[in-house]
C-alpha angles and dihedrals in degrees: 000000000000084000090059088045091057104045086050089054095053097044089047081050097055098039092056080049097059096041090056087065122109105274096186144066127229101223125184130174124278096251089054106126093206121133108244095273145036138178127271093241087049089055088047093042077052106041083041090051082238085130109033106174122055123233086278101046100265121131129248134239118183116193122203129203115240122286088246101060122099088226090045081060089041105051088043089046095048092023113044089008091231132096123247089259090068093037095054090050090053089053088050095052086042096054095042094054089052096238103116147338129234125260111269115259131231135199104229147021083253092059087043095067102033083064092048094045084056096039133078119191085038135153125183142156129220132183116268110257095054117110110215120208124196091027149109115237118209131199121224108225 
């Protein structure tokens, strides 16, 4: 008995391991002149329009998936290190305030990148298994 409670403890171990890992992927434009990486403060100041020009004076445009949306959870709890719930608060006092709106939503990984192709101060995220064409993938440092 204590052997199968082992093992299960392990397993159990390894699992929560592998669901802490990073289940998204940063995406810019092509004509994004970004190095290959940036820091997780930089994408929130990004995804929050704290930081509003790129490196080169373009603007930005950051896209969220829906609320609604598990990599949506994922990217605002290791991103921002809040749930939607604050982030969307945050949007509402921004926008009542008059200081800023928040980032237009979509309702898949496939909308995602079709906003940041045509777009070109553009900044998505996209689960991790997708495999974006006609983007830039950035790596968070």
């Amino acid at each position: 008995m204590k052997k199968i409670i082992s093992v299960l403890f392990i397993f159990m171990l390894v699992a929560s391991c592998f669901s802490y890992g990073q289940a998204f992927k940063i995406i810019v434009n092509q004509q994004n002149a970004s190095s290959g990486s940036i820091s997780k403060k930089e994408v929130s100041d990004l995804f929050l329009k704290k930081k509003t020009k790129w490196a080169d004076g373009t603007t930005v445009a950051p896209v969220d998936l829906n609320a609604n949306s598990k990599i949506r959870e994922d990217f605002s709890q290791q991103i921002h290190g809040k749930g939607i719930s604050a982030i969307r608060n945050f949007w509402q006092q921004a926008a009542f305030s008059g200081t800023a709106s928040a980032p237009p939503e979509k309702n898949s990984d496939a909308e995602v990148i079709e906003f940041v192709q045509k777009n070109p101060g553009a900044i998505g995220y996209v689960s991790a298994s997708t495999k974006p064409e006609g983007v830039k993938i950035i790596s968070i440092n």
